[in-house]
C-alpha positions as CSV (number, residue, x, y, z in Angstrom):
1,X,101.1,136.0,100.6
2,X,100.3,132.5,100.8
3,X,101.1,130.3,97.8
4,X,98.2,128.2,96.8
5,X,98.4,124.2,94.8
6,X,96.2,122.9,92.6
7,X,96.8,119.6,92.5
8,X,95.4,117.3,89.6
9,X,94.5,114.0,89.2
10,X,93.5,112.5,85.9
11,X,91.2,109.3,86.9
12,X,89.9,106.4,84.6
13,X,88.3,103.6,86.5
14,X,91.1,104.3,89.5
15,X,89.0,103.2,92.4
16,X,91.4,100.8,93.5
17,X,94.5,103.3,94.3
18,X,92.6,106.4,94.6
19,X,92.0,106.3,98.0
20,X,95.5,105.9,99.0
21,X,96.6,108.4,96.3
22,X,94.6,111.0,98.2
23,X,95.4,109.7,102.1
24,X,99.1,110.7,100.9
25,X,97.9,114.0,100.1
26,X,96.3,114.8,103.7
27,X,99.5,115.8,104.8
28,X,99.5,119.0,103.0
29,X,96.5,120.4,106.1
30,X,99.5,120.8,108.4
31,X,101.5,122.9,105.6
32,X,101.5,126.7,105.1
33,X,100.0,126.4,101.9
34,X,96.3,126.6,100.6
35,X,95.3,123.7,97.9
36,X,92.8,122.1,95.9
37,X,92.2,118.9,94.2
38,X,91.0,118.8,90.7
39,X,90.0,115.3,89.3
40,X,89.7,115.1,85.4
41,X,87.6,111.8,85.5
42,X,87.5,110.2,81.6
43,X,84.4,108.0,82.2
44,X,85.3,105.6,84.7
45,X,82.4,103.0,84.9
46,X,83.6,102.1,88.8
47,X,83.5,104.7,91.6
48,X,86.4,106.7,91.1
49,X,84.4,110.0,91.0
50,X,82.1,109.3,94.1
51,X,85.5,108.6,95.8
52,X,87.3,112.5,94.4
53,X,84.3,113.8,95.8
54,X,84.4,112.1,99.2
55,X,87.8,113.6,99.4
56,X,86.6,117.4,98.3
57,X,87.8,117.0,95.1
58,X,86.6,119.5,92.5
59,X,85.6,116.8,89.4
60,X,85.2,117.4,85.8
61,X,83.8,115.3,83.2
62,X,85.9,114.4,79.9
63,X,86.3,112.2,77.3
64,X,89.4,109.6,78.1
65,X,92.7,110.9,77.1
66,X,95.3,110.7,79.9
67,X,96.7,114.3,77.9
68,X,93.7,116.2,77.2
69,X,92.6,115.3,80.7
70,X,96.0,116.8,82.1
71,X,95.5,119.7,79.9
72,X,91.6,120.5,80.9
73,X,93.0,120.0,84.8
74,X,95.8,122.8,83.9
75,X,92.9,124.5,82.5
76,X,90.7,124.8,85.3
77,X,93.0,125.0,88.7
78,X,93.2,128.1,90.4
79,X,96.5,128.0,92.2
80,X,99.4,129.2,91.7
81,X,102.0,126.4,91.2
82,X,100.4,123.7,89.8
83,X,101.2,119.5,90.9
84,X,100.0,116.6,88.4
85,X,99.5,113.1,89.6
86,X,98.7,109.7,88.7
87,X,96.1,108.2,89.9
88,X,97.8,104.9,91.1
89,X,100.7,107.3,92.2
90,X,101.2,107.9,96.2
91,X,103.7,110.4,97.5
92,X,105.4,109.6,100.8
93,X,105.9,110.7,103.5
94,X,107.1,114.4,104.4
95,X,107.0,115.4,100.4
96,X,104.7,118.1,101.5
97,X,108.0,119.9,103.6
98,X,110.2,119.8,100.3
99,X,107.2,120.8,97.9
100,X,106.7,123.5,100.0
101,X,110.1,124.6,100.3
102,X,110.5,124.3,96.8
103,X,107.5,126.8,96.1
104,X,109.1,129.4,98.3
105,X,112.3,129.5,96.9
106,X,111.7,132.4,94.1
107,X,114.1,131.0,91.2
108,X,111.7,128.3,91.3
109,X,109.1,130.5,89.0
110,X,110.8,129.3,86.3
111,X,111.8,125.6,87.3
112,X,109.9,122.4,87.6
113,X,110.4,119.7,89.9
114,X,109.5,116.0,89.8
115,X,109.8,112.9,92.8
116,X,112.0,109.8,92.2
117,X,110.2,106.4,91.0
118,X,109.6,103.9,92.9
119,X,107.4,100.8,93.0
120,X,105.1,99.3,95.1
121,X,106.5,95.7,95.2
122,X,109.5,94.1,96.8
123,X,110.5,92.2,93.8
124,X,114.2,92.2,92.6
125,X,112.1,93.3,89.5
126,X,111.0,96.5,91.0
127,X,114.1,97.3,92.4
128,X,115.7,97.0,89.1
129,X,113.7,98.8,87.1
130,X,113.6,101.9,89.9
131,X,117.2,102.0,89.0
132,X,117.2,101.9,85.6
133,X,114.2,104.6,85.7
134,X,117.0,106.6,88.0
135,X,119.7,106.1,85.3
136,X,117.1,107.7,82.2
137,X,116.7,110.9,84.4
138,X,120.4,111.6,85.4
139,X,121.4,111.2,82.2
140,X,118.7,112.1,79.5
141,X,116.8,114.1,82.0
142,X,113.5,112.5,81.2
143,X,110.7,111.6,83.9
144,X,107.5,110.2,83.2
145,X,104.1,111.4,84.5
146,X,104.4,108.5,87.2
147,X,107.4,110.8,88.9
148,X,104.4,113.4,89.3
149,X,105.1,117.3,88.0
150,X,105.4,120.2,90.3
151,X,105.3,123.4,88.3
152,X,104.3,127.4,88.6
153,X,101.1,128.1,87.2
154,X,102.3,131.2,85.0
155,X,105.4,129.0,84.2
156,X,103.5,126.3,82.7
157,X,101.3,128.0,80.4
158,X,104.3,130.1,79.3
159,X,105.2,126.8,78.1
160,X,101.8,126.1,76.4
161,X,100.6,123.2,79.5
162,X,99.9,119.5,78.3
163,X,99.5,118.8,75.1
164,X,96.3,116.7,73.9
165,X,98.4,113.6,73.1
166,X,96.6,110.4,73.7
167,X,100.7,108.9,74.7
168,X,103.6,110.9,75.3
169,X,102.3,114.0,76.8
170,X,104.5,113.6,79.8
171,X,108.1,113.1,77.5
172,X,106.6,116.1,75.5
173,X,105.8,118.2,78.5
174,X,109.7,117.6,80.1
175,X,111.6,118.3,76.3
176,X,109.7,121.6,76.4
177,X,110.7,122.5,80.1
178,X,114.3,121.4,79.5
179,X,117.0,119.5,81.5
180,X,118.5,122.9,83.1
181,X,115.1,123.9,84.6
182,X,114.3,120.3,85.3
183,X,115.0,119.7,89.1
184,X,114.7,116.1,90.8
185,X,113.2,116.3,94.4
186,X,114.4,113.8,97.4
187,X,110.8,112.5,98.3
188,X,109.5,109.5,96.1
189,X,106.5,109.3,94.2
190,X,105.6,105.2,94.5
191,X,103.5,104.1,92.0
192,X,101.1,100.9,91.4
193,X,103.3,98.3,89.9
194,X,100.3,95.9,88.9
195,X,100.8,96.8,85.3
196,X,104.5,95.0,85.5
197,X,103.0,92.0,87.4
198,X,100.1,91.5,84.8
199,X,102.0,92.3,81.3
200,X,105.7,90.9,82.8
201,X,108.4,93.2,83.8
202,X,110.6,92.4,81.2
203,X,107.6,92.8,78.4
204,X,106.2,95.6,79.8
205,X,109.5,97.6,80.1
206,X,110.4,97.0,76.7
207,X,107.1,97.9,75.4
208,X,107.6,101.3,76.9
209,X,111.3,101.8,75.9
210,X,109.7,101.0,72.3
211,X,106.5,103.8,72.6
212,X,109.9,106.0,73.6
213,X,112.0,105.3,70.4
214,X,109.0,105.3,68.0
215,X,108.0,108.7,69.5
216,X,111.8,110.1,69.1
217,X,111.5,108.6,65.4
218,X,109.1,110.9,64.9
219,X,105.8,108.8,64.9
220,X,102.2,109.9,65.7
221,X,101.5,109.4,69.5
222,X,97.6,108.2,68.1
223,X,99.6,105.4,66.0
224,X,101.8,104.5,68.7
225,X,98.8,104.1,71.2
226,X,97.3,101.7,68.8
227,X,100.7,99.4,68.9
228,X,101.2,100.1,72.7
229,X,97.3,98.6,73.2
């Protein structure tokens, strides 16, 4: 039997990359695999839902909440393995050959795979932090939702899906599947690296290494969104 994707996009005002998010994702018509996109739109006031649709993207409507958006998009696909992605997150070329050799492999049921980080910028800066983002998953085998999440569909409600955090969800979701079923694919996941031009690479990766020891301190996600903001 065919294996079938659902793959889900949470959006908020993600006109600008969504385009190119789903132009990486054409290359999946020449794979022996059926798939769908699910957008999980959170109220964008630009066009990012007139765009989902003008790419046959299935759309639903919920409040903002980069988790409970992940969760309802769980919720609602139909296939059987299951890929989140960013919205500012393009895959590159050929990922669609290792995905889909990934899904055939039958130990795979109970494994989940993500992409390696990388950034869209030539910076010293970017290249930096790619490695140091490389470093965290060898060693503490924790991706963020930026590396993307490739996952069976029984699999990942065995585990209970994404939690409703409004920060965090990713970390949580990865604890839960654990470093031994926790597999790192070859094909990279390159992601928007405006946020690091705007807030400063050196500010903004410290602000998210803080949101990661506050949470492993045992914080509230909804009081660590409020200092992250």
């Amino acid at each position: 039997m065919t294996p079938s994707l659902s793959i889900v996009i949470p959006t908020l005002d993600a006109a600008a990359t969504l385009d190119a998010t789903f132009n990486a994702l054409a290359e999946l018509r020449e794979a022996a695999i059926t798939f769908e996109y699910v957008v999980v739109d959170g109220g964008s006031s630009d066009d990012s839902v007139s765009r989902a649709r003008g790419h046959n993207a299935r759309v639903l409507a919920i409040e903002a909440g980069r988790g409970s958006q992940l969760r309802a998009g769980g919720e609602a696909a139909r296939g059987d393995w299951l890929l989140f992605l960013h919205a500012d997150t393009r895959l590159v070329p050929g990922w669609s050959r290792e995905v889909t050799h990934f899904i055939e492999r039958p130990e795979n049921a109970e494994h989940a795979a993500v992409f390696r980080f990388a950034l869209d910028d030539n910076s010293a800066s970017a290249r930096r932090l790619e490695r140091i983002v490389a470093l965290r998953c060898r060693l503490l085998a924790m991706p963020y939702g930026d590396q993307g999440l490739l996952i069976a569909q029984h699999f990942y409600r065995e585990l209970g899906g994404f939690a409703p955090l409004p920060l965090m969800e990713d970390v949580d979701m990865v604890r839960r599947i654990g470093r031994r079923r926790l597999i790192m694919l070859n094909s990279r996941a390159v992601t928007s690296a405006e946020r690091y031009r705007r807030d400063g690479w050196l500010l903004r990766s410290m602000r998210n290494l803080s949101c990661l020891a506050l949470y492993f301190l045992g914080i509230p996600p909804g009081l660590i969104r409020r200092l992250y903001a």
